[in-house]
VONU-932694 format. One record per residue: residue number from 1; residue in one letter; z, y, x of N, C-alpha, C in turn. Coordinates in steps of 0.02 Angstrom, whole numbers, plus 50000, padded with zeros to 5 digits. Layout:
N
seq_type_n_c3_n_c2_n_c1_ca_c3_ca_c2_ca_c1_c_c3_c_c2_c_c1
NUM_a_Z_Y_X_Z_Y_X_Z_Y_X
...
***
This chain:
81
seq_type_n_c3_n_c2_n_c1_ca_c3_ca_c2_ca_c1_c_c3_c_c2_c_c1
1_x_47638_51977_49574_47596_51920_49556_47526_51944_49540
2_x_47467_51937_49588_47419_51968_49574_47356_51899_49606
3_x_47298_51875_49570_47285_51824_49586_47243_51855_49656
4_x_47204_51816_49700_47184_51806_49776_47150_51775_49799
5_x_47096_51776_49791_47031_51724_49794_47033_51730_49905
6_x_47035_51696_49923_47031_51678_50001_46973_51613_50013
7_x_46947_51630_50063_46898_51565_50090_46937_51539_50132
8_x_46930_51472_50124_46987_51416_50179_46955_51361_50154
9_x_47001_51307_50208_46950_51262_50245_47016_51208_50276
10_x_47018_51150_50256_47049_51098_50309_47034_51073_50375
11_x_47061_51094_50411_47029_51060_50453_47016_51008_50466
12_x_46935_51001_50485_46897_50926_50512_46851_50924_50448
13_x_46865_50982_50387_46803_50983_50356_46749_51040_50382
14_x_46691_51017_50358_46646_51073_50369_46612_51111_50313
15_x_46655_51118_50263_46645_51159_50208_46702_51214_50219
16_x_46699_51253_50205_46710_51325_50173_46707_51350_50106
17_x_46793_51325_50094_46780_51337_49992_46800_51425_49983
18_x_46794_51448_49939_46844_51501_49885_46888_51474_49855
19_x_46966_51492_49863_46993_51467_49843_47049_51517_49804
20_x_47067_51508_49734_47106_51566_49715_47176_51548_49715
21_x_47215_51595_49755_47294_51582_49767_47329_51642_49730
22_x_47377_51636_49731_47408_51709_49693_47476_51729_49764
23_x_47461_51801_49735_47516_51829_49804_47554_51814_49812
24_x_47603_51780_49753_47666_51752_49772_47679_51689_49793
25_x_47615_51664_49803_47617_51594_49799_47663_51558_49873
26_x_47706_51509_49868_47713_51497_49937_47659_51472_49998
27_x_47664_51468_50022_47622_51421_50093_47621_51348_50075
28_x_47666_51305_50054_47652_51248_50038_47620_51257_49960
29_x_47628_51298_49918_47566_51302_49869_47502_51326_49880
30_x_47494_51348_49935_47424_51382_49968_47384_51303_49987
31_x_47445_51284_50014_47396_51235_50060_47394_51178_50019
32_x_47418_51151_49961_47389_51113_49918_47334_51144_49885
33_x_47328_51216_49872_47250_51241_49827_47211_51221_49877
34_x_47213_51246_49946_47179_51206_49988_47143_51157_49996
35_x_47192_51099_49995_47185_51030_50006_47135_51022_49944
36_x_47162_51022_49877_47124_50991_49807_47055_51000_49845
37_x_47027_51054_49865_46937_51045_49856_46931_50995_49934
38_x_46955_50977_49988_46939_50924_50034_46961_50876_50045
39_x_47032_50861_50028_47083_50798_50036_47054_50758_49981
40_x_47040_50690_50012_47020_50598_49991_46942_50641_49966
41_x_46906_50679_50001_46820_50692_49973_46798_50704_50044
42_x_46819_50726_50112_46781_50740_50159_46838_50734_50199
43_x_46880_50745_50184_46939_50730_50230_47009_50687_50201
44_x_47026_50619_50247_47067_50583_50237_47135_50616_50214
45_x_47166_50606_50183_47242_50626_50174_47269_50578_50221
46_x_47334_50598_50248_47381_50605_50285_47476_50591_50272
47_x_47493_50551_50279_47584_50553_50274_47607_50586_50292
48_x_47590_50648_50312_47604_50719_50344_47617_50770_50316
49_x_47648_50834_50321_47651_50899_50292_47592_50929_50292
50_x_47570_50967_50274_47501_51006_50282_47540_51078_50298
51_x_47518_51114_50334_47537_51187_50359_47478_51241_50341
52_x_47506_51297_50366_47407_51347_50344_47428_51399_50413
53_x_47365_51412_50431_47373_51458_50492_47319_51513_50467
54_x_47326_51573_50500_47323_51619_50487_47297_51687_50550
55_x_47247_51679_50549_47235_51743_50610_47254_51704_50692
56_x_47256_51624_50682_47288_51597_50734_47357_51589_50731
57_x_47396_51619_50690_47482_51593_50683_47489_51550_50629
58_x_47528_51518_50637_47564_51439_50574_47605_51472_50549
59_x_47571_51500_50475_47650_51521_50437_47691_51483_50414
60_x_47765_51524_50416_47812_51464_50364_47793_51460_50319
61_x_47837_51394_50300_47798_51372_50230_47844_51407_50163
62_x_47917_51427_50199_47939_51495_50132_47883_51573_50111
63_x_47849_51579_50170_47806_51652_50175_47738_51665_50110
64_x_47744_51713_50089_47688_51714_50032_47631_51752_50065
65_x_47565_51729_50049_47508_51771_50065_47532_51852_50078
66_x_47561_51868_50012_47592_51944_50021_47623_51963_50089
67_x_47664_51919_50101_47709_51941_50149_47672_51930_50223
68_x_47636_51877_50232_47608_51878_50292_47542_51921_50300
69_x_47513_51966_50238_47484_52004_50252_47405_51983_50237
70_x_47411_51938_50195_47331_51883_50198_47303_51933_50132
71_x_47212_51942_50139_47190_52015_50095_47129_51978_50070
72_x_47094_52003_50023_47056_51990_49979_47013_51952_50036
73_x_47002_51877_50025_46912_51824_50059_46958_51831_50120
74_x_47012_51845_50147_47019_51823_50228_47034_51764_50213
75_x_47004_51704_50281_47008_51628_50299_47088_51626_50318
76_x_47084_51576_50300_47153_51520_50306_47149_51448_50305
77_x_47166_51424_50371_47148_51377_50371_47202_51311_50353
78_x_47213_51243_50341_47260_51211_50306_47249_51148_50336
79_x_47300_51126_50393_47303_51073_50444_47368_51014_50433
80_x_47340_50948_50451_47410_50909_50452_47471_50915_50489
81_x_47533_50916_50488_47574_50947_50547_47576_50890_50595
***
């Protein structure tokens, strides 16, 4: 458990936050830290799952930053499924 500051971004916004996640965090807790700074402010929410991709791959949503290898400020991005 070590905290993880990453820049990410929803897509269809055009901001670029810092956002602090912690290593263990899951993927569906990533992608709600996510969401809080763009969802209902620049971008509509959705009846949808939100996912996070990564270097171009959609991680699962069991996978922790740790495990998929995500490192200090790398982007991640956080899309409706």
């Amino acid at each position: 458990m070590a905290p993880l500051p990453v820049q990410a971004q929803v897509l269809g916004d055009f901001v670029i936050n810092l956002v602090p996640i912690d290593t263990d965090d899951t993927m569906d807790k990533v992608a709600a830290a996510i969401a809080h700074h763009s969802v209902n402010r620049r971008v509509a929410q959705q009846d949808r799952p939100l996912r996070v991709r990564f270097k171009g791959e959609v991680l699962p949503m069991d996978a922790t930053p740790a495990s998929a290898g995500v490192g200090l400020l790398d982007y991640l991005e956080a899309f409706y499924e």
